[in-house]
N, C-alpha and C positions, 0 to 999 in steps of 0.2 A: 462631752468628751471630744475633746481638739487628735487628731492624729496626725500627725508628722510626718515628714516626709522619710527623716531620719528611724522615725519609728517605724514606716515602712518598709523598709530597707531590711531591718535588722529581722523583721516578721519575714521576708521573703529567703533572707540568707540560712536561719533556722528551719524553715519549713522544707524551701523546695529541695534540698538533697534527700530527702523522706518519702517526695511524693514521684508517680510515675509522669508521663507527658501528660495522662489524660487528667488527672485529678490536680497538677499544675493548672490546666488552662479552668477550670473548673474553682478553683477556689483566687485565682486572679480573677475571675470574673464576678466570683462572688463579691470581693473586696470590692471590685470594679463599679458593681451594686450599690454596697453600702456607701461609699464615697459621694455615688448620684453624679450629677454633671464635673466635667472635667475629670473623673474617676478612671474613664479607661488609659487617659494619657498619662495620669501620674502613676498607677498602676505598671503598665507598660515601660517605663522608664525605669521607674523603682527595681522591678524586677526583670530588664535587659529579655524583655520577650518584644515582638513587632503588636503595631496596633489590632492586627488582625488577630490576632492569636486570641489578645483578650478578649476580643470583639466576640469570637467562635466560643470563648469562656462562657459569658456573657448570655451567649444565647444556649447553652451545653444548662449550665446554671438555671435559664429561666423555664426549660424542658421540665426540669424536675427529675428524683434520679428515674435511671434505666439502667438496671442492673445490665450488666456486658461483662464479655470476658479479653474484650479486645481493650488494648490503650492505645492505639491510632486506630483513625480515620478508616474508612474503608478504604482502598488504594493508596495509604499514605505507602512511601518506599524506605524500607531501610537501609540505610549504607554499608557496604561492607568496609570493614576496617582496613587500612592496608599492611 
């Protein structure tokens, strides 16, 4: 099965209004996976996240779950609106 880059696009536009941050960097990462080499920068492109984020997917993913009740990071900050 060949996957596209177009076809990844169209997977990440479907998906990520569904999912929260955490489970975003979690199933980029997965992709990030299955793609193998060169996977976290088409991923990352595809889906307008930075290399790191997937990179943090990536390894979130290779953990295996952990159930939490948190979707940031420990000390991530949220912004207040203005």
């Amino acid at each position: 099965m060949e996957v596209t880059e177009e076809g990844l696009e169209d997977f990440f536009l479907a998906i990520v209004p569904m999912l929260d941050e955490r489970q975003r960097r979690i199933v980029a990462g997965g992709i990030a996976r299955l793609l193998g080499r060169g996977g976290v920068t088409a991923v990352a492109q595809v889906a307008a996240m930075s290399r790191n984020t997937v990179i943090d997917g990536t390894e979130e993913y290779d953990e295996g779950p952990e159930p939490s009740d948190r979707i940031r990071r420990e000390g991530a900050v949220l912004l207040a609106s203005p």
